[in-house]
ROMIDREN-388291 format. One line per 5 residues: number of its first residue (from 0); for each residue x, y, z of C-alpha. Coordinates in pm, whole numbers, plus 32768, in hexadecimal, padded with zeros to 4 digits. Example, Ala and Ser with C-alpha at 12.3 -4.5 7.8 and 13.67 -1.06 7.14 Angstrom:
<nodes>
0 = 84CE/7E3E/830C; 8557/7F96/82CA
</nodes>
This chain:
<nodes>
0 = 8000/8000/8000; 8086/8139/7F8B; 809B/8279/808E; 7FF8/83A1/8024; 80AD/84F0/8067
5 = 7FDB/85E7/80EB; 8015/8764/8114; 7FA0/87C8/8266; 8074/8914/829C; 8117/8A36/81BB
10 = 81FD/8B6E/8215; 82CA/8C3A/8176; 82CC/8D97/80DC; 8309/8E1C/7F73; 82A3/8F7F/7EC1
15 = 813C/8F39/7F04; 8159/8F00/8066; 8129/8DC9/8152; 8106/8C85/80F3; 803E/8C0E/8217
20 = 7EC7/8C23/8217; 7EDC/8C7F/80D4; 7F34/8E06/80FE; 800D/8E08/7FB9; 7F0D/8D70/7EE8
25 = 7E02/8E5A/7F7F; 7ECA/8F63/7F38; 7EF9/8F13/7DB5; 7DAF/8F04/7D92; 7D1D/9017/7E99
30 = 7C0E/9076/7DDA; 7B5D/8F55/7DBB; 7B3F/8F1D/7F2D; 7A24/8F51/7FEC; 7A27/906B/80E0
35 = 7A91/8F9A/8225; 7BB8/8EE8/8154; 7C19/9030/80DD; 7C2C/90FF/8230; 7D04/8FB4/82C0
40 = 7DE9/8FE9/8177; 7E0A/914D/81AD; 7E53/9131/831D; 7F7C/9007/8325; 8016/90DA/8208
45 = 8020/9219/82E3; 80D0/913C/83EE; 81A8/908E/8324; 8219/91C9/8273; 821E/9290/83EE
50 = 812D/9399/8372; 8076/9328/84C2; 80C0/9266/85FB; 802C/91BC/86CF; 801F/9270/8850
55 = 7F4E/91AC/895A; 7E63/910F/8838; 7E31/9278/879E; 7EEB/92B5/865A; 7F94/93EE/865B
60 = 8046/94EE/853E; 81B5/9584/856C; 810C/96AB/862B; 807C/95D9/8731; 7F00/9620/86BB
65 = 7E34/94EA/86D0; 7D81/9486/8563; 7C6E/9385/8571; 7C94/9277/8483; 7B57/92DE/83C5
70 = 7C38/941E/8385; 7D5F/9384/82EA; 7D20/9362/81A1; 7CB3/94E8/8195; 7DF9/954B/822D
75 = 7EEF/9443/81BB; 7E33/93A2/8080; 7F18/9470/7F6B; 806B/943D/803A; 8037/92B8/8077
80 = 7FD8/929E/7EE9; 810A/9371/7E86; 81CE/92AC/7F63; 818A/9165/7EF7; 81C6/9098/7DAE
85 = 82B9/90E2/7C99; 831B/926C/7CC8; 845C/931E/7C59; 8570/9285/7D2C; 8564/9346/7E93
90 = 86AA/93D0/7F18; 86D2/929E/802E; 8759/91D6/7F00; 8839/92F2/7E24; 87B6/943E/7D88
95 = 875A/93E6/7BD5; 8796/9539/7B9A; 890C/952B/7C16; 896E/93CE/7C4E; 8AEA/93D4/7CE0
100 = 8BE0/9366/7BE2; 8D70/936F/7BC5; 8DBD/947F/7AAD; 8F28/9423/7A03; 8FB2/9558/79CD
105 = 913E/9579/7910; 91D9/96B4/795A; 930A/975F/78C7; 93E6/97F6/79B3; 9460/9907/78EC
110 = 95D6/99AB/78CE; 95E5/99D8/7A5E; 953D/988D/7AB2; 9497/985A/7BFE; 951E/9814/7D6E
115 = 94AC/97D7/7EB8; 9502/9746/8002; 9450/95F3/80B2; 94A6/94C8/8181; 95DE/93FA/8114
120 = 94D7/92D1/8161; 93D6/935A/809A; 9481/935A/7F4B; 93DC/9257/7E4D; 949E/9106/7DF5
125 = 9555/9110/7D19; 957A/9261/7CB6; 9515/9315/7B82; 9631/9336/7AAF; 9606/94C0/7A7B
130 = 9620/94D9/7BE6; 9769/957F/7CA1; 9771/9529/7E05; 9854/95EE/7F03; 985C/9599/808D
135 = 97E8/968F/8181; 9814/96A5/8302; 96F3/95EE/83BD; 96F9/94D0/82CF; 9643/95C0/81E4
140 = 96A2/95CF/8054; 968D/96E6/7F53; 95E2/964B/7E01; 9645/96CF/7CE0; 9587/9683/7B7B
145 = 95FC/96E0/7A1B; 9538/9689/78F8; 93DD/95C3/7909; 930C/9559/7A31; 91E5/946D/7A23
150 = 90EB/94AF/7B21; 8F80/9424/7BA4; 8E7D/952F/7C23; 8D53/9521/7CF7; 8C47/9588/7C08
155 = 8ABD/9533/7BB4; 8A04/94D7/7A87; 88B1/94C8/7A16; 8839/939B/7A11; 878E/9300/78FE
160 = 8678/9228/79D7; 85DE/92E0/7AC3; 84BD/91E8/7B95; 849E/9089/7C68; 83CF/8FF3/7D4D
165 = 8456/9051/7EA6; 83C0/9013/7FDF; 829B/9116/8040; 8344/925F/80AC; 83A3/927F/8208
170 = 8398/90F9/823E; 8515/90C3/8301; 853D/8F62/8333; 869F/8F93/83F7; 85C7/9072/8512
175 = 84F7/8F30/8556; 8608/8E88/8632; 875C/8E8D/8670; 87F1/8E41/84F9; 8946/8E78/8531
180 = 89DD/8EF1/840A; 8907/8DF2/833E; 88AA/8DF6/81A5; 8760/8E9C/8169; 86FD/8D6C/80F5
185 = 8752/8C55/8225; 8697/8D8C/82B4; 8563/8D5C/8205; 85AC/8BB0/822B; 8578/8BED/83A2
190 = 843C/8CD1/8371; 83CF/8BD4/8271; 8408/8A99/8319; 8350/8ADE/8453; 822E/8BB5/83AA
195 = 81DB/8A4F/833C; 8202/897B/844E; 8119/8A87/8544; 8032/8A58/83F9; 7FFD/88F6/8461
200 = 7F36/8948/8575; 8066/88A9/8653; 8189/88ED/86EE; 82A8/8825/8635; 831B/8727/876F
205 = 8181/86E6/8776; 81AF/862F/8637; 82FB/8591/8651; 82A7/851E/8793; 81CD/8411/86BC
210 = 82E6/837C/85EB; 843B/8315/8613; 8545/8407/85B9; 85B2/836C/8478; 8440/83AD/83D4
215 = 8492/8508/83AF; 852B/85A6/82A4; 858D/8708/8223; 85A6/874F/80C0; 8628/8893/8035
220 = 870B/896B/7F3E; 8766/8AB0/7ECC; 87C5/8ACF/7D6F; 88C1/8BFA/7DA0; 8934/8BBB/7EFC
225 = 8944/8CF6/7FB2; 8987/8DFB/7EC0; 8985/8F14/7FEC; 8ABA/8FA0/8083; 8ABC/8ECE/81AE
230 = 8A9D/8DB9/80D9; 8B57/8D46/7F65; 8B34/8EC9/7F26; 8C4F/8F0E/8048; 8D25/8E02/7FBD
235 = 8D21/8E54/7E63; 8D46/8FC2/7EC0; 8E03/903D/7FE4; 8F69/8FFD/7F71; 8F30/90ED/7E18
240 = 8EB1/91E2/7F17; 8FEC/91D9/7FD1; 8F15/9154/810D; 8F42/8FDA/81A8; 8E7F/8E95/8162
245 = 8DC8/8E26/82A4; 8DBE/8CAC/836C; 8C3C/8CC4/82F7; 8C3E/8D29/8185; 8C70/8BDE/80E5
250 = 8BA6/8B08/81B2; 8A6D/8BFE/81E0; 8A5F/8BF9/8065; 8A65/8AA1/8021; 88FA/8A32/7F8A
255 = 88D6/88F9/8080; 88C7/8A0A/81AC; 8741/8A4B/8170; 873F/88EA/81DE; 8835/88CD/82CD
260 = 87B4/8A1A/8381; 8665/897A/83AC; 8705/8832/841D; 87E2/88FE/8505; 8733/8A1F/8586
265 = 859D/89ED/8567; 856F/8881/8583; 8671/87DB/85F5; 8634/86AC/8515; 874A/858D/8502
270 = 864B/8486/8404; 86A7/84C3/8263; 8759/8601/820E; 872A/864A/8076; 8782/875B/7F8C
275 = 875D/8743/7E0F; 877A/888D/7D19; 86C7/885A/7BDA; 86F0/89CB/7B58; 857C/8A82/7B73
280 = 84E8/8928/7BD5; 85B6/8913/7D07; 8493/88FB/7DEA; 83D1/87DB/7D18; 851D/8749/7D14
285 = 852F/873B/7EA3; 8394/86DC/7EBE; 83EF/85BD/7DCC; 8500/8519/7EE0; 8426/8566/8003
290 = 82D1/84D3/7F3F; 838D/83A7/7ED3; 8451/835A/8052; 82A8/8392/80B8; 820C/82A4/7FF0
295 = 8304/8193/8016; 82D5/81AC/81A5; 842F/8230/81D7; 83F1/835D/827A; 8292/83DD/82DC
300 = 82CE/8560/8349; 8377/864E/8235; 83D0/87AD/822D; 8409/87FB/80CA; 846E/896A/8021
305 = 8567/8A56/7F8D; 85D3/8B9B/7F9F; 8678/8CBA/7E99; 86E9/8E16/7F44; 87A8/8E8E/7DF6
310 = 872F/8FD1/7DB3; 8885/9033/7D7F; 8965/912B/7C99; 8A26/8FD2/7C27; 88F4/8F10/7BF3
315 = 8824/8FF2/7B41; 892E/903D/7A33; 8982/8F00/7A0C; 8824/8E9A/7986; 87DC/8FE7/78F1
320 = 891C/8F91/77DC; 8887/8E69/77A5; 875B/8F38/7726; 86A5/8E66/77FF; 8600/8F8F/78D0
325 = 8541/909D/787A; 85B8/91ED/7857; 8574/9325/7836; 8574/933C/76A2; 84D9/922A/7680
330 = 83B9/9279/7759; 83B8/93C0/768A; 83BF/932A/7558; 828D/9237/7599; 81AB/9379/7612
335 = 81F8/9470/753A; 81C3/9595/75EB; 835E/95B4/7694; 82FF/955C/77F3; 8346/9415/786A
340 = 8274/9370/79A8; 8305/9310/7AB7; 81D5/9271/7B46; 8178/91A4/79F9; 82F0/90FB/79AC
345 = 82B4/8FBB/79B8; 8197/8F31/789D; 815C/8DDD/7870; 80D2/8D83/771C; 80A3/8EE9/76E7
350 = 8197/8FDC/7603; 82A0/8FC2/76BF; 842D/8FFB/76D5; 84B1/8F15/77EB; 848D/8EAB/794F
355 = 848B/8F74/7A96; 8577/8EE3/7BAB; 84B5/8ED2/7CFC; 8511/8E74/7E7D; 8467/8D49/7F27
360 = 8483/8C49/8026; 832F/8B2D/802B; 8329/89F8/8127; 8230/88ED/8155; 81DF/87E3/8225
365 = 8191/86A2/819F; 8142/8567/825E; 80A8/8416/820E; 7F25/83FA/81E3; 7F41/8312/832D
370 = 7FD4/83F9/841C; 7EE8/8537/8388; 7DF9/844E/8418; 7E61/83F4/853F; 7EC3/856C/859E
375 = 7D5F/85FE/8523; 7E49/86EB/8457; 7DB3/87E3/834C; 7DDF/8798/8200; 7E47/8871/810E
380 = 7E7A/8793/7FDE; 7F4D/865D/7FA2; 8069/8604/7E62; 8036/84BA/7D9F; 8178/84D2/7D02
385 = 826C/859D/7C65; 831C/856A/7B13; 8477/85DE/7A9A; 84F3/85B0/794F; 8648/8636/7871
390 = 862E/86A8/7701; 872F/85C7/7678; 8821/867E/759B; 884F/87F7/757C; 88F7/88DE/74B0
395 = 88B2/89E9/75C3; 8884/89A2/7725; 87A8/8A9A/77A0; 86AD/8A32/762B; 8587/8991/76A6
400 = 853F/8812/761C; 8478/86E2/7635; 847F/867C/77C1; 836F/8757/77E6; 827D/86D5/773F
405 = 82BB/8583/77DE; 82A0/8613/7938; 8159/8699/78D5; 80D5/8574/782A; 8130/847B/7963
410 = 806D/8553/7A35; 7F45/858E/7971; 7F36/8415/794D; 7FA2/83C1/7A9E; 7E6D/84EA/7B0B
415 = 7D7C/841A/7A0C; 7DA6/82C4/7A97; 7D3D/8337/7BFE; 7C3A/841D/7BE2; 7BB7/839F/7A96
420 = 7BBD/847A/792F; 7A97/8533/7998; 7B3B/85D0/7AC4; 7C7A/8636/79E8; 7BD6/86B1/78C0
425 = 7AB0/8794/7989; 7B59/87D8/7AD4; 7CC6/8800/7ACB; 7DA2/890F/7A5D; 7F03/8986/7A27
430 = 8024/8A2C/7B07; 811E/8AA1/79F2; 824F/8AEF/7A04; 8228/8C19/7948; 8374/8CE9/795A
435 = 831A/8DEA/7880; 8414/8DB3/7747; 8399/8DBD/75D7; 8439/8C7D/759B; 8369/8BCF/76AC
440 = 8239/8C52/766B; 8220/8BA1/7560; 82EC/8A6B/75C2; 820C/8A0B/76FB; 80AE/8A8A/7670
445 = 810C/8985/7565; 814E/8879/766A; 8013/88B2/76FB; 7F5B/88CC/75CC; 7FEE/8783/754A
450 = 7F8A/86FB/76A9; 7E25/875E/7690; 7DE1/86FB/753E; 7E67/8576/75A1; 7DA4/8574/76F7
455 = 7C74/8627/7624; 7C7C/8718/7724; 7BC6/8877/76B9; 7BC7/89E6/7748; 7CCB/8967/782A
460 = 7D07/8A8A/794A; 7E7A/8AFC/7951; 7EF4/8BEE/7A4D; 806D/8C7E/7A8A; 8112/8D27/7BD9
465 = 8217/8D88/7B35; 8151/8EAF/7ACF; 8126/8F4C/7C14; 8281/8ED1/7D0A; 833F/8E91/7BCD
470 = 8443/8D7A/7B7A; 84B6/8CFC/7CE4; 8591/8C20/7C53; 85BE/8AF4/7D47; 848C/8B43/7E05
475 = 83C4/8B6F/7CBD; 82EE/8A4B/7CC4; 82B6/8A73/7E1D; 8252/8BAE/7DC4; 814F/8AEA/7CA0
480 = 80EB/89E1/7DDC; 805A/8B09/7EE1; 7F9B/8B7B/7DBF; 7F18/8A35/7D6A; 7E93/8A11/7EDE
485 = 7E13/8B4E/7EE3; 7D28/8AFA/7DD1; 7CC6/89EE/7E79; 7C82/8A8F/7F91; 7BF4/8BD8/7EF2
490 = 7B42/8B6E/7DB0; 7BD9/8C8E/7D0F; 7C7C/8C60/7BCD; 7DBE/8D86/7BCA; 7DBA/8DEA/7A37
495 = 7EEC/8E7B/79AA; 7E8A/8FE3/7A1A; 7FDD/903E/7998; 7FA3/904A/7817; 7E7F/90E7/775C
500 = 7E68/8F96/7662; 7EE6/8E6C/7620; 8032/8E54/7528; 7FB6/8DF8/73A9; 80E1/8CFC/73AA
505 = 804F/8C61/7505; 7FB3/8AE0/74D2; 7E7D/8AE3/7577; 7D50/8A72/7482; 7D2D/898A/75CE
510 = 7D93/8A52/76CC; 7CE6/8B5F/77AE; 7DF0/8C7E/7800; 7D31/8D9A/789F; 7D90/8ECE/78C9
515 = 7CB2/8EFF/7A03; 7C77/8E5B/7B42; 7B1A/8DA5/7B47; 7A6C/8CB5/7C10; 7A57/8B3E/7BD2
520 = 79C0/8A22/7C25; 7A64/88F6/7D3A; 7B99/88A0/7C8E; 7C25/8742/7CB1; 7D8F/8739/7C52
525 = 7EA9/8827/7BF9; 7FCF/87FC/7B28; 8109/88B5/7BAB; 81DA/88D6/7A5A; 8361/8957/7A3B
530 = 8457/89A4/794C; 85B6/89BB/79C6; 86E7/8A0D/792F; 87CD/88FB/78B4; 8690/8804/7886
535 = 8639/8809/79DB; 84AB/87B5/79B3; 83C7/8778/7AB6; 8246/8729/7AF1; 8154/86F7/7C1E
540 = 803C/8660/7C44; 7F85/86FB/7D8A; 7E28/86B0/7DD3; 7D31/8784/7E9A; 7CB2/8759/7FEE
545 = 7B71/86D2/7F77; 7BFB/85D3/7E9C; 7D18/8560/7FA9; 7BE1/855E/80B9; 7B0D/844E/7FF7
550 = 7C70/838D/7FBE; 7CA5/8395/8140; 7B4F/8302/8196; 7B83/8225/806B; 7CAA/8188/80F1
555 = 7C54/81AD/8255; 7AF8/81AD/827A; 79F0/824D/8305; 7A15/8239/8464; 7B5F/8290/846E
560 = 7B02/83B3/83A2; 79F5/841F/84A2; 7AFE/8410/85AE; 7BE6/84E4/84C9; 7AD3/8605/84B7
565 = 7AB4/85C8/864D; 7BFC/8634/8655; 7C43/8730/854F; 7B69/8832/863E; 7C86/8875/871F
570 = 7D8A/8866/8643; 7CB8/898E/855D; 7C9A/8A3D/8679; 7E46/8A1D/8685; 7E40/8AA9/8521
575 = 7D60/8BBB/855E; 7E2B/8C34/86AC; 7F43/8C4F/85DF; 7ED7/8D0C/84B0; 7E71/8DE3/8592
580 = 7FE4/8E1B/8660; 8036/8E1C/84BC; 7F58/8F12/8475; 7FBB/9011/856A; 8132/8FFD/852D
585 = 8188/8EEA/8660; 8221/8DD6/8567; 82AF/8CF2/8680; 83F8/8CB7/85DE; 84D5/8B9E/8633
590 = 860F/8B9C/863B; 86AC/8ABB/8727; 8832/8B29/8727; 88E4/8A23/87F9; 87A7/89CF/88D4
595 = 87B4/886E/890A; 891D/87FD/882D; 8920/86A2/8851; 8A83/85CF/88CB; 8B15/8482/889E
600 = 8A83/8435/89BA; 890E/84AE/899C; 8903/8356/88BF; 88E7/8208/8943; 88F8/80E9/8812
605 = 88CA/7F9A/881A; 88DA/7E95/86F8; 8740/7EB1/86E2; 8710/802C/86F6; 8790/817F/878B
610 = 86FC/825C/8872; 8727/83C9/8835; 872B/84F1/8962; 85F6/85E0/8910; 8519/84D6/8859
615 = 841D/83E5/88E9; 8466/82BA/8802; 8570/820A/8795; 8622/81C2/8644; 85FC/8078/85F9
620 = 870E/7FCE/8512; 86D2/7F26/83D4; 86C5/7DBC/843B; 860F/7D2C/82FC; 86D5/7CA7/81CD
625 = 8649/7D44/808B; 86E2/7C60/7FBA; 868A/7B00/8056; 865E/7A50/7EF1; 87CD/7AB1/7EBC
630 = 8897/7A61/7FCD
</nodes>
């Protein structure tokens, strides 16, 4: 019998706010809420963003006057919009108008050539060969240069790509708990991380309390590393700016340490420990290993996520002379009237000119359909499978190819022989990746097309975050999962608000790509599509809460079912404490920094199991011989 995964908590935080509770989503598509949904929206935002904090269960501005919640929207509403999804890049990252750049400047001395006095131990090695050195007193030197000198200058430029998808304005992860000198990004891992274990509804040692240590597992990446100055940034860097390489540059930047920050500082987890980059599929990537170690039995309790933080001068140009962002000619170009818009970059299957790098880090919990059971835990949706497939051979390696369309096809299959062609063809839709590049808006529509036409699938809904956080990069497709569950959650359909039509060289005689939001019907199943660089292609299959329900009391019946419900009533009333706290700016970061390090001796082994300080049960050791017909 085959485990299903189910999704019972989410965190994390990208340009459209937080992941848990669905605040992100809501925010996307605000104005399709209904007025209770929307005030809630409005209100977490102002928290998260500290227009307003929370005093004594009042929420109060930065002049100490108390605004009712009813209020916020009147006061805050155009701020918390501005503030949120793609916007020209905010000053926190580096100024567009004047990013910092070394200006290589060669000067001619003239007839009397240049001198000047300095530190014998400051001269350069070796010295420039036009240089004249005479000793001074004080081990001081006179320099004295004839002829040419090559220089590099401090100086700005204009910079040709102007927007991303930052966190909401005024959100400052590192004032959340102590981060000591730590990446933006393992910032945003710890936010992440335990936004979606309080989403659960319990605390973390509540649930591993149930298993044995080994049945947990972490699974995480960042494509980049830490781009950031206390990270790869500050290695890379600090020498060419004549400053020193710290003890913490290299490792803080390594992309296991979204992983082995959660491991080490918010759960304190010593079961499976997993980190696979895939390019932008990295998350599907890590949900693949954690779905597969689930359904064989191997582990039962999974944290699974990713995290990019690489808004960054380095980052930014390194994609933009690719021509794989858009710019600001480009954006020109395609509107025609010499103004380019920062808020409508990134267009997915629109006229566009490239992608818009965004900042993200998305978590979620996933445990078998047995323990989700036993623990009366809410659930959000669960993951059938997930399917990654290369292109074979390229002439370029960032050209899309066929691995795609196999992903797609082995989930729309796999999607069809569960729920039925009925289910697929009238109530499931599409994720995409949707990065916002002419070449693939035309690549994937045509995947999708192909898709629909051999599933006989028609008016098949297709919806793209990329459009409003922009191209997270490693986080992307948890970017494209959050939205899935939202819709489940919501019945709100997010259209491409982004683009005024759809492209004329777009495939989709099959395909509904709306460019509005609009209500649907129930929707069964969701396909979680990406297209990574270097033939990195992933699909999900994720099911909704409906559909994973009836497969529960399927497989378990309906008694145990009736017990579940007996028990979800507390554990909702866990959920909704906490979305409160949430909502009014008290995240309850952990971060446990050396609390509890275990020792040699805080494990006792024998040759059955090992017991393990700080958990209730014990490890037991592989005693059975998998291959008995061989030896």
């Amino acid at each position: 019998m085959t485990a299903l995964p189910i999704i019972v908590g989410m965190g994390g935080i990208n340009a459209a706010g937080r992941t848990s509770f669905h605040q992100g989503f809501r925010r996307i598509v605000i104005d399709k809420l209904n007025a209770e949904a929307r005030q809630e929206t409005f209100v977490g935002l102002a928290t998260l963003m500290n227009l307003l904090t929370s005093q004594d269960g009042k929420l109060v501005d930065d002049q100490g006057k108390v605004v009712d919640k009813s209020e916020v929207e009147k006061h805050f509403g155009a701020a918390i919009l501005a503030g949120t999804l793609i916007r020209k890049i905010e000053h926190d990252h580096f100024d567009p108008d004047a990013t910092p750049w070394q200006q290589k400047l060669t000067m001619d001395t003239g007839e009397n050539g240049i001198s000047f006095e300095t530190r014998a131990r400051d001269l350069p090695k070796p010295l420039p060969r036009t240089w004249q050195i005479t000793e001074l007193a004080d081990k001081r030197v006179r320099v004295d240069i004839a002829g040419e000198i090559e220089v590099k200058h401090d100086s700005t430029r204009d910079n040709p790509i102007k927007a991303a998808g930052q966190f909401p304005t005024g959100f400052k992860p590192a004032s959340l708990y102590n981060s000591r000198y730590q990446p933006r990004g393992l910032q945003a891992t710890v936010f992440g991380a335990a936004d979606a274990i309080h989403s659960t509804g319990y605390s973390w040692n509540e649930i591993v309390d149930k298993i044995c240590p080994d049945e947990i597992g972490t699974y995480s990446a960042s494509v980049f590393g830490q781009t950031q100055a206390e990270g790869l940034g500050g290695m890379m860097q600090n020498r060419q700016k004549g400053e020193r390489v710290s003890t913490k540059n290299l490792a803080l930047g390594l992309n296991t340490m979204s992983t082995d920050f959660i491991n080490a500082y918010v759960t304190g987890s010593v079961g499976t420990t997993f980190t696979s980059t895939g390019a932008c599929a990295t998350f599907l990537y890590n949900l693949k290993a954690a779905v597969q170690d689930i359904q064989a039995g191997r582990i039962r309790l999974a944290i699974v996520g990713s995290n990019d933080c690489a808004i960054t001068p380095e980052v930014v140009e390194g994609f933009g002379n690719m021509s794989a962002l858009a710019n600001e000619e480009g954006l020109k170009k395609i509107d025609g009237n010499g103004v380019a818009d920062h808020r409508r970059t990134s267009r997915p299957f629109g006229e566009n000119c490239g992608f818009t790098i965004g900042e993200a880090a998305q978590f979620i919990v996933l445990v078998d359909d047995a323990l989700a059971l036993e623990l009366g835990m809410n659930v959000l949706g669960s993951v059938a499978d997930v399917f990654t497939n290369a292109d074979g051979f390229k002439k370029s390696i960032t050209a899309p190819g066929p691995g795609n369309y196999i992903t797609m096809a082995k989930s729309v299959s796999l999607a069809k022989s569960i729920m039925g062609a009925e289910s697929v063809q009238q109530r499931s839709f599409i994720l995409a990746h949707g990065s916002s590049t002419p070449q693939n808006r035309v690549t994937e529509s045509l995947i999708y097309d192909r898709i629909a036409k051999s599933f006989d699938i028609n008016n098949w809904p297709v919806a793209a975050p990329k459009a409003f956080v922009g191209h997270t990069i490693g986080p992307a497709s948890g970017d494209q999962v959050a939205m899935a569950l939202g819709i489940f959650a919501h019945n709100i359909m997010p259209g491409i608000t982004t683009i005024d039509k759809v492209a004329d060289d777009v495939h989709n005689e099959r395909l509904n790509i709306a460019t509005e939001h609009w209500h649907c019907q129930n929707m069964d199943v969701a396909f979680i599509n990406s297209k990574g660089f270097g033939g990195n292609n992933a699909t999900a299959t994720l099911f909704s809460p409906a559909v994973t329900l009836a497969m529960m009391e399927k497989r378990h019946g309906a008694v145990a079912m009736q017990t579940y419900r007996d028990k979800t009533t507390v554990v909702e009333q866990a959920r909704v404490k906490y979305q409160a706290q949430a909502d009014s700016g008290d995240f309850q970061i952990i971060y446990r920094f050396g609390d509890g390090t275990l020792m040699d001796d805080d494990l006792s082994i024998t040759d059955e199991d090992i017991s393990v300080s700080g958990f209730t049960n014990k490890i037991v050791l592989p005693a059975k011989n998998p291959f008995a017909d061989m030896v």
